[in-house]
Backbone as CSV, one residue per row, in Angstrom:
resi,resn,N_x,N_y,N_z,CA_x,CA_y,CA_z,C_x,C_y,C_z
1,UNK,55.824,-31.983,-55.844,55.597,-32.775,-57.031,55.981,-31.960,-58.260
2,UNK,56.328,-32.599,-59.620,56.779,-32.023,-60.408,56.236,-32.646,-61.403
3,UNK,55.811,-31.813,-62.780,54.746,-31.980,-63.515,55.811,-31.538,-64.783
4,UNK,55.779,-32.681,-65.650,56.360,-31.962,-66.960,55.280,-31.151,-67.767
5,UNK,56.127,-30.467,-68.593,55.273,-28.987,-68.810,54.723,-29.768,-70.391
6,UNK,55.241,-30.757,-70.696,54.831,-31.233,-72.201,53.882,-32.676,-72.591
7,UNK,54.147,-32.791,-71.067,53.223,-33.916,-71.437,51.901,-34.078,-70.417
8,UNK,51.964,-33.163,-69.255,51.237,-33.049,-68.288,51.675,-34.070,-67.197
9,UNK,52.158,-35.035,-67.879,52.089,-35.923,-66.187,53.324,-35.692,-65.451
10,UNK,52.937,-36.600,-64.296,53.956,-36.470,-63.224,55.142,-36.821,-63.627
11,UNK,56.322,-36.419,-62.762,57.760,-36.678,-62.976,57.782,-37.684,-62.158
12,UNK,58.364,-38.987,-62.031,58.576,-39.770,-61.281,59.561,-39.789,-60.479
13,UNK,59.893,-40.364,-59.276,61.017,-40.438,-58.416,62.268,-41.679,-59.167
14,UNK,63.440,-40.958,-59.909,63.733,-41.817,-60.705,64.230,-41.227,-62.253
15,UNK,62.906,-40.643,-62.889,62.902,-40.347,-63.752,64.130,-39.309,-64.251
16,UNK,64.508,-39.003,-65.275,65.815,-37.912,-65.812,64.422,-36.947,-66.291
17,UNK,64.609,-36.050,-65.667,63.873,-34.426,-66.285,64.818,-33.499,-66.510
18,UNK,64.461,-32.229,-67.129,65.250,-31.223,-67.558,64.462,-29.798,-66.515
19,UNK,65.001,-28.774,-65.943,64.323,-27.870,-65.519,64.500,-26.716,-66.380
20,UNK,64.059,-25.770,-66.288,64.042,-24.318,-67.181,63.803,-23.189,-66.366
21,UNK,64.239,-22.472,-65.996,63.907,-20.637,-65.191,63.197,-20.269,-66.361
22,UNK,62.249,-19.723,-66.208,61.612,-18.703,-66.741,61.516,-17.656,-66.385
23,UNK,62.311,-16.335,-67.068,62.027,-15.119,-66.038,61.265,-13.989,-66.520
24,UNK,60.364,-13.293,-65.675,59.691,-12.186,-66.858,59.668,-11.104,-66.069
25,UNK,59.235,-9.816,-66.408,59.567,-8.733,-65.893,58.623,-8.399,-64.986
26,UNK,57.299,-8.807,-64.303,56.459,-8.146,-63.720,56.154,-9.006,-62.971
27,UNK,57.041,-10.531,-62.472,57.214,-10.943,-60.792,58.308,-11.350,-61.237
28,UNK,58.043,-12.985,-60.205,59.115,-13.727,-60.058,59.925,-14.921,-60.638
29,UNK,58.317,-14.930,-62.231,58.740,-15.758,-63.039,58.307,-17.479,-62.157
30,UNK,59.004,-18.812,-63.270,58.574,-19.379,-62.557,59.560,-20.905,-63.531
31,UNK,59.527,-22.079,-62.865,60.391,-22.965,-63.415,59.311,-24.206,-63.903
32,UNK,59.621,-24.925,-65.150,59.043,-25.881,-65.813,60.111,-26.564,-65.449
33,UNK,59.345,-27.828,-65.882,60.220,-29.328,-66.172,59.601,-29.946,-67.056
34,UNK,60.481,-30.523,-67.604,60.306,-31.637,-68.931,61.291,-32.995,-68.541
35,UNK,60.696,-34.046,-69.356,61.043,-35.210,-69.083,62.337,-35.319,-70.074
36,UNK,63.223,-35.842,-70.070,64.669,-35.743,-70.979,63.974,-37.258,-71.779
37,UNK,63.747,-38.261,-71.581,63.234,-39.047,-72.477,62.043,-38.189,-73.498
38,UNK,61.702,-38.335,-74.917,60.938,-38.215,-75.515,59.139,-38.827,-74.962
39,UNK,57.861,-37.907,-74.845,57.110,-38.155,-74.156,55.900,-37.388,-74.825
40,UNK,54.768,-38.243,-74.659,53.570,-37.663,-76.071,53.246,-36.054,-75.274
41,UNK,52.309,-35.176,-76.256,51.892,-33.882,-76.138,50.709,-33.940,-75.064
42,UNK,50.234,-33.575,-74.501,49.178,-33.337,-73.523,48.160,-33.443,-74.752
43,UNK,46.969,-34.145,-74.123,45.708,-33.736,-75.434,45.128,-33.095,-75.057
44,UNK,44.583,-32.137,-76.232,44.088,-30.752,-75.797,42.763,-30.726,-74.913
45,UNK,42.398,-29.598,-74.259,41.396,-29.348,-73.283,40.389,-28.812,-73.561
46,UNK,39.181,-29.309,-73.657,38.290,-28.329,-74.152,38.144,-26.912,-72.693
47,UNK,37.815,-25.835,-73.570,38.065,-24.424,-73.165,37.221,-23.716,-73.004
48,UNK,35.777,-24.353,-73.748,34.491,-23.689,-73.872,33.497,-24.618,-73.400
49,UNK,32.238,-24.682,-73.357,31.214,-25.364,-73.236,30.397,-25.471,-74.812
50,UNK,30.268,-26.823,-75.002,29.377,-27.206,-76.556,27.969,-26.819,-76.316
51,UNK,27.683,-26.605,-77.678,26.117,-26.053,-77.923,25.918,-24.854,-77.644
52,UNK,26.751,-24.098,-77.697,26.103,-22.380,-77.622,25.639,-22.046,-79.053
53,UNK,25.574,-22.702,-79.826,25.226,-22.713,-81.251,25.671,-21.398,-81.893
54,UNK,27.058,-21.408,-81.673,28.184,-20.271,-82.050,28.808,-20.943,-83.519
C-alpha cells in the first residue's frame, strides 16, 4: 500500500502519484509518494496529552 506523504491517505489503484528517493547517510533512506493531483494537508495530530496544566 502506498500512502501519500501530504495528505496521509491512501494512493488508489488508478490514481497518478509522484515517488521521491530519499537518501541519508546513516541507512538506507527511504521513498515517499505524493498524489500528482493537488490534495488537502493532513490535519495536525495532537502530540501531547491535555491538562498537564503546562
Amino acid at each position: 500500500m502506498k500512502y501519500c506523504s501530504h495528505c496521509d491517505e491512501l494512493i488508489r489503484k488508478g490514481e497518478a502519484y509522484d515517488e521521491q528517493s530519499i537518501d541519508v547517510a546513516t541507512g538506507p533512506g527511504i521513498t515517499v509518494y505524493r498524489h500528482l493531483e493537488p490534495c488537502r494537508p493532513a490535519v495536525p495530530r495532537q502530540t501531547a496529552p491535555v491538562g498537564l496544566g503546562r
